[in-house]
Each structure stands twice: as C-alpha cells, then as structure tokens.
N, C-alpha and C positions, 0 to 999 in steps of 0.2 A: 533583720538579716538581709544583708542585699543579694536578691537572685541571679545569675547566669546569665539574664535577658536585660535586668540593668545595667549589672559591669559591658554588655557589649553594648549597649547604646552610651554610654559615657565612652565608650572606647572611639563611639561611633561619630560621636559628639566633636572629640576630641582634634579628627580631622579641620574643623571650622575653628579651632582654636586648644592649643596646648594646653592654656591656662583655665582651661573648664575644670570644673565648677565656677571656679573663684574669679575667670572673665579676666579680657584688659583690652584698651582702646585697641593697639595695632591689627585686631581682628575682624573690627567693626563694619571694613568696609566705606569709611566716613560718617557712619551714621549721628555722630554727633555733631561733627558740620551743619550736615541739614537740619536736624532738630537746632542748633543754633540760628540757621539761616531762615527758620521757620517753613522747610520745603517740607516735612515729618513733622506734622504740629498736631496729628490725629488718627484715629485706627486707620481708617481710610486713604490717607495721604503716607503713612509709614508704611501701609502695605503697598501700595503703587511703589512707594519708592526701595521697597526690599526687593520686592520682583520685575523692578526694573533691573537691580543690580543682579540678581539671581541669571532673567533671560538676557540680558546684552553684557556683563563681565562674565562671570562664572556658567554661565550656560555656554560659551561660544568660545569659553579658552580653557578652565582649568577643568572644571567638567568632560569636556572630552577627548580632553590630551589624560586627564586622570582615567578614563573609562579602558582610553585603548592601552593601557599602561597594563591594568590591571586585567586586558584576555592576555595581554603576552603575556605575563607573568603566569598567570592559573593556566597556559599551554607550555610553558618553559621555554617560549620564543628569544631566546637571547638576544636575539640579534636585532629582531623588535623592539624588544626595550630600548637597546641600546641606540635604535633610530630617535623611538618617539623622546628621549630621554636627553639628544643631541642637542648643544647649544652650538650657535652658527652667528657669529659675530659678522655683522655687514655694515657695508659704508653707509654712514649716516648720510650722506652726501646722494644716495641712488635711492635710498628707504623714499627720503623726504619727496625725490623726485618720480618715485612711482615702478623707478624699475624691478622694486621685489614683489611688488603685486603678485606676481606668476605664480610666490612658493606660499601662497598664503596658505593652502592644503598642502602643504608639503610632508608635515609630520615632523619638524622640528622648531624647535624654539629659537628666535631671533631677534638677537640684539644687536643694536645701531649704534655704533662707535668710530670713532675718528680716528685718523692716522694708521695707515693700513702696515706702515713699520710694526705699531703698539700692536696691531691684530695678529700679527704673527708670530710676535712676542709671547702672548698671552697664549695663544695654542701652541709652541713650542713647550710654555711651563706646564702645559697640559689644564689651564685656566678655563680653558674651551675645546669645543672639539673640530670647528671647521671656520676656516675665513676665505671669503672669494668675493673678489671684486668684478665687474663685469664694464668697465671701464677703462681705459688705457692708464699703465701706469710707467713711470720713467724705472729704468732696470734696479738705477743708485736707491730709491725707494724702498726697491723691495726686496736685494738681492741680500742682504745681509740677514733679516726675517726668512727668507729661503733655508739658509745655509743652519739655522739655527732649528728650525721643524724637522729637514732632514736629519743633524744631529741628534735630535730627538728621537727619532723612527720613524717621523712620520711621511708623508708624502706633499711634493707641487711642483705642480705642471699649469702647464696652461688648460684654458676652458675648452679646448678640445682635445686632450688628454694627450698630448706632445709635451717632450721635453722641454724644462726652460733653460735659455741660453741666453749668456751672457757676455758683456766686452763687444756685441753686436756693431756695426755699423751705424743701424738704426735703433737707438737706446729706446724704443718705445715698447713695452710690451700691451698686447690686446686685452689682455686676462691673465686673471689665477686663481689658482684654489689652491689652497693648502688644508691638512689637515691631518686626524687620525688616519691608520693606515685599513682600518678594518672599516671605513666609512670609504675609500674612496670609489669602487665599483656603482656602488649605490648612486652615490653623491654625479658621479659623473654622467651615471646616465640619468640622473635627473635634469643634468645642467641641459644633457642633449636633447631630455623630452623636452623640456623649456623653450627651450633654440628655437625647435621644429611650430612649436605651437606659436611661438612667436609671430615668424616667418610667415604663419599662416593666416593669422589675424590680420597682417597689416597686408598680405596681398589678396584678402578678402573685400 
C-alpha cells in the first residue's frame, strides 16, 4: 500500500519531470550529452556536473523565481504573482548589447525578440505581458503595434510615462513601453529607478 508521504514525494518529484516514474529525456537537463561527451563518465564527474547544473541553472533562475512565486501565493499576493509570473519581451538588439543588464533582479522573465512591430503584436494578443524598448524608434515602426495594445486595454506611452504622439515633425521616438494595464505603475517606476541608477553609475 503506498503511504501519504510517498504519493507527496512523487508529487514532489514530479515538479523535476511530469513523466516520473517512467522518466524521458526533455527533463534531463542534457545529461545524456555529457555522458555522450564523456563530461559524466563516473559517480564523481556526474555529480560535479549535476550540481553544476543545480547551482548556476536551476539554482539562479527557476529556483527562485519558483520560491518567490510560491510566498505570493501561500500570502494571496496577487499582484505578486502576477509581477513574478510577467513575461517582458525585449530587443534582442539592447539584451545582446548589455543595456538590460539593470533588470536582471527585476522580478520578471525576459525574452529577446526582434522586430519591436512583432513585440507589440504579440502583447496586444496578450502572448506576453510587457515590451519596451529603450532605444529610439521611427513613429511608422511602432505606431500601428500602439494602436493595437491600446485596442486591446492595454497601455503605451513613452519611457517617461508621457503620452505618445504621433504625425510629429520629428518622426523619432526616444522609447516605449507598452503593455498590460495592471502592470504599468509598477513597470514605470521601475523603468524610472533604472534611469536614476543609471545616471548615477556613469557619473560616478
């Protein structure tokens, strides 16, 4: 008879892989790479490299984006969850160059995608929940991805939380953010702690 304290550790298990008992590669981690590659060719060299993966992947991303998920949740923090739970679609184009460094503790999850029309796109169909660019973009770019977020509910403005406008003189805009509407107080003043700390680094 299985006791109480087994079904919760298969439960428990189960997080590390759906398919436990019965297992399957996608879970691994790559470990059969390595053991291919002969990196894992013994007790000692499989444990180096399980807790390598443990302390620099899953110790430094899923670990504790999972941990803070789960006090929102057992405090009923909605609104927590719904930070830590944020996906934030960014230009692949600033990632690569270093300018998202800033939100590495930010508390949301970020992904690098091209074409800031498609990012707008994609948080209009509610695919994501926030896109902001931090680099000047032409109005024709972006003004269509606007008009389709707003149709949505949601919100964009510029990175200083002013209206964006458009048919300008100067077709250049500095920034944007768009996104959900219940994200944007938050979101903006993080954009503005960011600014500030910026600001502050480089005339240090």
């Amino acid at each position: 008879m299985i006791s109480n304290a087994d079904t919760r550790m298969v439960r428990l298990l189960q997080l590390a892989s759906p398919t436990l008992p019965v297992g399957a590669y996608s879970y691994s981690q790559g470990l059969e790479s390595a053991v291919e590659a002969s990196v894992a060719r013994d007790v000692d060299t499989a444990h180096k490299w399980i807790g390598d993966v443990l302390e620099y992947s899953l110790g430094r991303t899923e670990a504790p984006l999972l941990s803070r998920l789960i006090d929102a949740w057992s405090t009923q923090a909605d609104a927590e969850v719904d930070r830590w739970n944020a996906l934030v679609l960014a230009s692949r184009s600033e990632v690569e160059q270093g300018a998202w460094n800033r939100f590495s503790n930010a508390g949301f999850r970020v992904q690098p995608m091209g074409s800031v029309a498609y990012k707008l796109a994609r948080v209009a169909a509610g695919l994501a929940d926030v896109t902001f660019t931090l680099s000047p973009k032409h109005e024709w770019d972006v003004a269509a991805g606007v008009a389709l977020v707003n149709a949505a509910g949601g919100f964009a403005c510029s990175l200083d939380a002013s209206p964006l406008a458009f048919n300008r003189r100067n077709p250049l805009l500095a920034g944007l953010v768009a996104g959900n509407s219940y994200l944007r107080d938050e979101l903006l003043s993080l954009l503005e702690i960011s600014d500030a700390s910026e600001h502050a680094e480089k005339g240090a």
